[in-house]
LOVEX-329073 format. One record per residue (C-alpha): x, y, z. Coordinates in steps of 0.5 Angstrom, whole numbers, padded with zeros to 4 digits, always signed. Example, Ala and Ser with C-alpha at 12.3 -4.5 7.8 and 13.67 -1.06 7.14 Angstrom:
2
+0025-0009+0016/+0027-0002+0014/
END
This chain:
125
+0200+0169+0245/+0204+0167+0238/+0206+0160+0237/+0210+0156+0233/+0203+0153+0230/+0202+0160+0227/+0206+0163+0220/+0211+0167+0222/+0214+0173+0219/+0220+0177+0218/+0220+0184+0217/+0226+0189+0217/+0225+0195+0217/+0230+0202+0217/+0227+0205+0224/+0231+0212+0224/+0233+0213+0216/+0238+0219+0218/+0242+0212+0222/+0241+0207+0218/+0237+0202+0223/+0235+0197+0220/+0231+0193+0225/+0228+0185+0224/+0221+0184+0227/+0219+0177+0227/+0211+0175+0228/+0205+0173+0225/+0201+0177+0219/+0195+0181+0222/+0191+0179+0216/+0192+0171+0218/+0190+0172+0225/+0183+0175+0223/+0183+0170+0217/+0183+0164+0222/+0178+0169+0227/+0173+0168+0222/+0173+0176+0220/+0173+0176+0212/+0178+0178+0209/+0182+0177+0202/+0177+0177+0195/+0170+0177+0200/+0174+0184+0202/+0169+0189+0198/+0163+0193+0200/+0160+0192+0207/+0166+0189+0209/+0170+0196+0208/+0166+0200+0213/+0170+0194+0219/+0177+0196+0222/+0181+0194+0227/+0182+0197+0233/+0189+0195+0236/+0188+0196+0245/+0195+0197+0249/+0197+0195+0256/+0197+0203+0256/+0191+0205+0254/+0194+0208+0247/+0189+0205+0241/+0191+0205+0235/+0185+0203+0229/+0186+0201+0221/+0181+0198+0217/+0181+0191+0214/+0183+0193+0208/+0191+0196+0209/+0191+0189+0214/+0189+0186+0207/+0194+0184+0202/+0190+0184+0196/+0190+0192+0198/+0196+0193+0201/+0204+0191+0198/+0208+0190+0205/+0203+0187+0211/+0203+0189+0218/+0205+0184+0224/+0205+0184+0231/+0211+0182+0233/+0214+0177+0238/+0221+0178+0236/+0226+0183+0235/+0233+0182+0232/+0232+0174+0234/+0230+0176+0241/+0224+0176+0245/+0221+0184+0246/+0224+0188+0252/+0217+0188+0257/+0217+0196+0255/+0215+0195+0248/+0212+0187+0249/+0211+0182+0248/+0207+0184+0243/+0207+0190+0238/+0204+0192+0231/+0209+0194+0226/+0206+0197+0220/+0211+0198+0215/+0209+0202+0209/+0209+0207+0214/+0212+0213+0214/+0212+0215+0221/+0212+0210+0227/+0206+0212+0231/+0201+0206+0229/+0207+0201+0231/+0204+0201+0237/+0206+0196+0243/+0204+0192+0249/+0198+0189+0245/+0192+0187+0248/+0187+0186+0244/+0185+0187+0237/+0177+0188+0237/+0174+0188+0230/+0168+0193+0228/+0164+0197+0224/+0164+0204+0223/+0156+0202+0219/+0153+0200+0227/
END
């Protein structure tokens, strides 16, 4: 579970543009939690460690994968979180209480939801 120990992040985002829902996510960076697991991110992020990916498991079965370098922000502007909050209240237990929010994302469907697990692989092995 996200503590209060970990950076806490906040993201809005326009969830449906032809409304104009703006939404706040808050939670922790993926790209500290994977640093603080020991899988190598930031300036080591370069040759074999570009073959490593995520793949995020939810209560669901739905599984999403993204590779090290767009959870990275020496790679990527906007960092995905997985977040434990929406507009300051905890996720509804249909989306919670973890979800992925990628937000250079056109379409929603890699905001997965229900998060499990996050399992790091190689697509070398």
């Amino acid at each position: 579970m996200l503590s209060a120990s970990h950076s806490r992040f906040k993201i809005s985002f326009i969830l449906i543009p032809a409304t104009s829902l703006q939404l706040t996510y808050k939670g922790v960076y993926i790209q500290d939690m994977l640093s603080r697991a020991g899988v190598t991110m930031g300036s080591l992020l370069r040759g074999g460690n570009l073959s490593k990916y995520v793949l995020a498991v939810c209560a669901d079965g739905y599984r999403v994968v993204y590779s090290l370098a767009e959870l990275d922000s020496s790679f990527v502007r906007d960092l995905p979180i997985i977040a434990c909050l929406i507009d300051g209240q905890a996720l509804n237990s249909a989306k919670g209480p973890l979800r992925v929010i990628m937000p250079g994302d056109k379409k929603p469907a890699r905001n997965c939801f229900q998060l499990k697990e996050l399992i790091v692989r190689s697509a070398s092995n």
